[in-house]
C-alpha positions as CSV (number, residue, x, y, z in Angstrom):
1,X,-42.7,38.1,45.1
2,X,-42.5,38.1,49.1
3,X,-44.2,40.7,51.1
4,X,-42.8,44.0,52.0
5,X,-40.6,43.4,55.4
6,X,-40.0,39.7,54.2
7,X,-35.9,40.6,54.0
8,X,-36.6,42.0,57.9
9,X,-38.0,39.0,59.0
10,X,-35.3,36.8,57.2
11,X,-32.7,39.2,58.9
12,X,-33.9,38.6,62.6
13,X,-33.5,34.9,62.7
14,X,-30.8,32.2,62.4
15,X,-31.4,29.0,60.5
16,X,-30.6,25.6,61.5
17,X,-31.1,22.3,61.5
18,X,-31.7,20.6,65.1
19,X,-30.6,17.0,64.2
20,X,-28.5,15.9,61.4
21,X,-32.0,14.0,60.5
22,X,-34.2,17.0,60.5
23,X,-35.9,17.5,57.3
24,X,-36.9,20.9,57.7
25,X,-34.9,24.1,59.5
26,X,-35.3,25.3,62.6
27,X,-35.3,29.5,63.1
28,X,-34.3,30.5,66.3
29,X,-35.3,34.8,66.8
30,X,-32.1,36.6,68.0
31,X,-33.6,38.8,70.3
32,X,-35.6,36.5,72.2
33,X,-33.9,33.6,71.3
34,X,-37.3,31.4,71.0
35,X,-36.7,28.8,68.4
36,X,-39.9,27.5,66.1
37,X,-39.9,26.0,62.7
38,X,-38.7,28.0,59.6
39,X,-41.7,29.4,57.9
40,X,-41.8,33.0,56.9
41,X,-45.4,34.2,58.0
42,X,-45.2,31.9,61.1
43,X,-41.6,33.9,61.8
44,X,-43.5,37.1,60.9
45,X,-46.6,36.7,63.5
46,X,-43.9,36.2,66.3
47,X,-41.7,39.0,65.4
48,X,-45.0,41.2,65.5
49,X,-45.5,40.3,69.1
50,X,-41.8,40.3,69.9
51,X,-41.0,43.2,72.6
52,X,-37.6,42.8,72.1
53,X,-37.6,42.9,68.8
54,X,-40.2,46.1,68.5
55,X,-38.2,48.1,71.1
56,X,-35.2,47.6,69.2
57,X,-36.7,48.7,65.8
58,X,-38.1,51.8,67.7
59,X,-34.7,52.7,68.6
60,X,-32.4,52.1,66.0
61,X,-34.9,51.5,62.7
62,X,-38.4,53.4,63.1
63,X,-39.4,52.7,59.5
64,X,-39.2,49.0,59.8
65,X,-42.0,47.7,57.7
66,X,-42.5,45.0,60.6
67,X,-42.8,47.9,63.2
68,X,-45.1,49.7,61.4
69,X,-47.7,46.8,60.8
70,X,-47.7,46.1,64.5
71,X,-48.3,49.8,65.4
72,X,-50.7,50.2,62.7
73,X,-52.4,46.7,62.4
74,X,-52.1,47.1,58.2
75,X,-49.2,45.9,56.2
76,X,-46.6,49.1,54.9
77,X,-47.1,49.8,51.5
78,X,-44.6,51.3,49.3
79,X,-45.2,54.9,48.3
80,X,-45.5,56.3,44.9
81,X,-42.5,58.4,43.9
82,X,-43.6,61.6,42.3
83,X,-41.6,62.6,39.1
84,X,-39.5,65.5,39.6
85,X,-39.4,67.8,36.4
86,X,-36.5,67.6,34.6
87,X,-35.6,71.3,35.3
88,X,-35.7,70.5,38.9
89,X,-33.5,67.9,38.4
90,X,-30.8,69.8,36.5
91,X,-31.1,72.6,39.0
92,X,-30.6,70.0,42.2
93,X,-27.3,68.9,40.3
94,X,-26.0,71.9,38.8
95,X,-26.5,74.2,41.9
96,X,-25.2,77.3,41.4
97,X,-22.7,79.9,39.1
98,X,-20.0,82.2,40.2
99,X,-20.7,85.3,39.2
100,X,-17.0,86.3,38.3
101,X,-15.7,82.4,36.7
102,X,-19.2,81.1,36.7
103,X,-17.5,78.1,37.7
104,X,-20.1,75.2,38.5
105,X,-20.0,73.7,42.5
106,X,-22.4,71.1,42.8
107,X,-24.0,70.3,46.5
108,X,-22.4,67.6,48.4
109,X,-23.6,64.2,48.9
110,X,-25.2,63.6,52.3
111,X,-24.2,59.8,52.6
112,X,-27.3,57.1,53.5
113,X,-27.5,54.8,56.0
114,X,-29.1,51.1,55.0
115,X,-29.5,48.1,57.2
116,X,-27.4,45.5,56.0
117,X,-27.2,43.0,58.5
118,X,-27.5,41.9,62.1
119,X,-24.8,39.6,64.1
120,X,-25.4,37.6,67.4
121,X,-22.3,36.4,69.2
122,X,-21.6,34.1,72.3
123,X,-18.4,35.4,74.3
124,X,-16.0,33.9,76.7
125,X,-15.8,35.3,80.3
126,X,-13.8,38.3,80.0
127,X,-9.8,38.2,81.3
128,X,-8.5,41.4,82.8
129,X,-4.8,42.2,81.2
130,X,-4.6,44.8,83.9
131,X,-4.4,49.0,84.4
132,X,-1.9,49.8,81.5
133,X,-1.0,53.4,80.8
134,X,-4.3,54.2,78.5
135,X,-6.5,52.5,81.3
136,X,-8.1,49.0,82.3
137,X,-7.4,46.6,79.5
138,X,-9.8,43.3,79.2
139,X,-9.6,40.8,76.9
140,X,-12.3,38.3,75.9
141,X,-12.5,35.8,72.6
142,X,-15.4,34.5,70.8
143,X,-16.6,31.1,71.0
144,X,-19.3,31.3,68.1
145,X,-22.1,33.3,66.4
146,X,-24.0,33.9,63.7
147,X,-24.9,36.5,61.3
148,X,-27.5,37.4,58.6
149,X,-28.1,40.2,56.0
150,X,-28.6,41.3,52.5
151,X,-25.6,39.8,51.0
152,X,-25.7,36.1,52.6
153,X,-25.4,34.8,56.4
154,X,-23.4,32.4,57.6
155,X,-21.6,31.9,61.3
156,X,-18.7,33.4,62.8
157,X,-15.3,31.5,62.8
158,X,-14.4,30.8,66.9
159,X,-11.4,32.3,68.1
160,X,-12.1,36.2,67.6
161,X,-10.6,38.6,69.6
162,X,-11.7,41.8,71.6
163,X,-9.6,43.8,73.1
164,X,-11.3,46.3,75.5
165,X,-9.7,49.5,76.9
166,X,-11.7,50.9,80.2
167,X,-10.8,54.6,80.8
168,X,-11.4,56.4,84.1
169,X,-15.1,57.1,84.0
170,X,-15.8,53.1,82.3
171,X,-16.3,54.4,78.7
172,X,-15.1,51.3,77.0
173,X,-13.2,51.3,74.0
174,X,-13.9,47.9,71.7
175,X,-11.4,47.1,69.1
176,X,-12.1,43.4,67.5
177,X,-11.1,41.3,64.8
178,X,-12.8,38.2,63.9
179,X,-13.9,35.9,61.2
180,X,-17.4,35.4,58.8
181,X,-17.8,32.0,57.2
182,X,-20.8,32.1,54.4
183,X,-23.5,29.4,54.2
184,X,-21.8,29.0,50.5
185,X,-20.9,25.8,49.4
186,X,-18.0,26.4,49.4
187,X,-18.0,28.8,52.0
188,X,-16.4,32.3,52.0
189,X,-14.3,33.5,55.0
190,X,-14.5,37.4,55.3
191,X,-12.2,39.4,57.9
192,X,-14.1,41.9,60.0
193,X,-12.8,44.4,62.3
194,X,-14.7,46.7,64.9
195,X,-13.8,49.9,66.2
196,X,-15.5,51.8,68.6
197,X,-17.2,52.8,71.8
198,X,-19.3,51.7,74.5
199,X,-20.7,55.0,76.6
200,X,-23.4,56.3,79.4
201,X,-23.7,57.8,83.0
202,X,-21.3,56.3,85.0
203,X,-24.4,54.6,87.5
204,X,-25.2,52.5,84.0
205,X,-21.8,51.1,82.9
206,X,-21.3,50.0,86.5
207,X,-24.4,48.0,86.2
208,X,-22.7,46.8,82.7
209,X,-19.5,45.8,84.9
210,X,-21.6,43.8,86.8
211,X,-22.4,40.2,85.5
212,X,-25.8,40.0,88.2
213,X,-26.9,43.3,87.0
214,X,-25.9,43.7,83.2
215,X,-28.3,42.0,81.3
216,X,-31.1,44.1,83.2
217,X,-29.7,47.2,81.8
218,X,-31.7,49.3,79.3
219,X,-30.1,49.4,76.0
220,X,-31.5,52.9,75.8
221,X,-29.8,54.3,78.6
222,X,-26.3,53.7,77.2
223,X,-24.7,53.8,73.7
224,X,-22.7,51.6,72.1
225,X,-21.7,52.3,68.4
226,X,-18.9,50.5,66.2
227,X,-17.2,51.3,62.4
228,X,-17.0,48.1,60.8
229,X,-14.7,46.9,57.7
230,X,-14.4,44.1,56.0
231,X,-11.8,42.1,53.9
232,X,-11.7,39.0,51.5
233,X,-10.3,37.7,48.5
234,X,-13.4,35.6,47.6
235,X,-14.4,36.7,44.0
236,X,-18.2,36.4,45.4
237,X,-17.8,39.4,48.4
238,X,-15.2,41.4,46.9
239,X,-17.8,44.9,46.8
240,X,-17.5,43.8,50.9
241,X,-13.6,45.4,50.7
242,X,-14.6,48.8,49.9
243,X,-17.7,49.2,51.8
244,X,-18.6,51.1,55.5
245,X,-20.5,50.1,57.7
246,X,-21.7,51.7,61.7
247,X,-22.9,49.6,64.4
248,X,-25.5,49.7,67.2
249,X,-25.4,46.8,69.4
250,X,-26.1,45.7,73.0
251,X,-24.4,44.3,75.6
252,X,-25.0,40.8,74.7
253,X,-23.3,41.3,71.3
254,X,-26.4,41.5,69.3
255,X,-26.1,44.5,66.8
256,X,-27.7,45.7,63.3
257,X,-24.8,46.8,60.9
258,X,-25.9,49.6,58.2
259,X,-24.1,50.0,54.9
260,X,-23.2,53.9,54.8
261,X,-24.3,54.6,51.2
């Protein structure tokens, strides 16, 4: 049994292999992009020490087991669930009687958000369509990537498509269709589109707007946030078709997907 945070550490690297003669993979970290030899606690070490890694688990995952072992110095443990009584239980399920029908009405579910997976992606330069009547529009494809999570990893099919719609005050809408190919042999193709919004003070998406400034930019000082779906008739991924899934990326098309449970 791996340690606690092992599936964290998995999830912020991409496996390859160098040369076709390689006998062992290479892990390159995607939010540093440093590249040393697959080997979990060796992976683990760096990510502790990684300030692009830790800054982005403070902002968008503060319980990340990785996180908490370099703030702490110790190792997360898992907790102990106490055992609710079984009149507690009932009580949390049944909620409450009318008093007239004493018809049951049972508390809604407050849905759960789980990290599921993380996506790196290398863009072409971006080609202006033009003002149209909704605003700017940009286009820009993708020339590769790669992706890892719960359910697999694999790379992402070149030739997606963003199309990006600036409005007046450079809120950006993102709307982009692409293609996941497994590491399954053989591989699995699975559709994925994005919908959503890149958004700040207008000082900070100028910066974005700016190739000599952008990749300076705090990720903290502007938000951008996708819904993401997913499609495939592979028999392996078909609970993929009904699932949901919300975004936080950056502007370098990193971002951590989470499963809304």
């Amino acid at each position: 049994m791996g340690r606690i945070g092992d599936g964290d550490v998995h999830a912020a690297y991409v496996e390859f292999r160098a040369k076709e003669s390689d006998k062992c993979l290479s892990a390159q970290c995607i939010y540093c992009q440093s590249v040393r030899a697959k080997n979990t606690s060796r992976q683990r070490q760096h990510l502790l020490e990684c300030p692009n890694y830790l800054a982005a688990m403070k902002e968008h995952n503060p319980e990340n087991p990785i996180l908490h072992e370099s703030i702490n110095g110790t190792p997360m443990h898992t907790p102990s669930q106490p055992k609710q009584s079984k009149k507690r239980d009932h009580d949390s399920m049944m909620g409450f009687q009318g008093e007239a029908s004493a018809s049951r009405s049972f508390p809604i579910p407050k849905p759960v958000l789980e990290r599921d997976f993380q996506m790196s992606v290398q863009l072409n330069p971006r080609i202006s369509v033009g003002p149209g009547i909704w605003g700017q529009r940009n286009w820009v494809s993708y020339i590769s990537g790669h992706w890892n999570g719960r359910w697999g990893k694999g790379t992402v099919v070149p030739g997606g498509q963003d199309s990006q719609l600036v409005a007046p005050d450079l809120s950006t809408h993102l709307d982009s269709k692409y293609l996941l190919q497994t590491h399954d042999h053989p591989p699995a193709y699975i559709a994925v589109k994005n919908d959503g919004w890149r958004v700040g003070p207008r000082d900070v998406l100028e910066k974005l707007e700016n190739p000599a400034e952008a990749d300076e930019v705090d990720p903290k000082s502007y938000s951008f946030r996708v819904y993401i779906s997913m499609e495939t008739g592979d028999p392996r991924y078909l609970h993929l078709n009904t699932g949901m899934w919300v975004g936080s990326g950056i502007r370098r098309v990193i971002y951590d997907a989470y499963r809304v449970i």
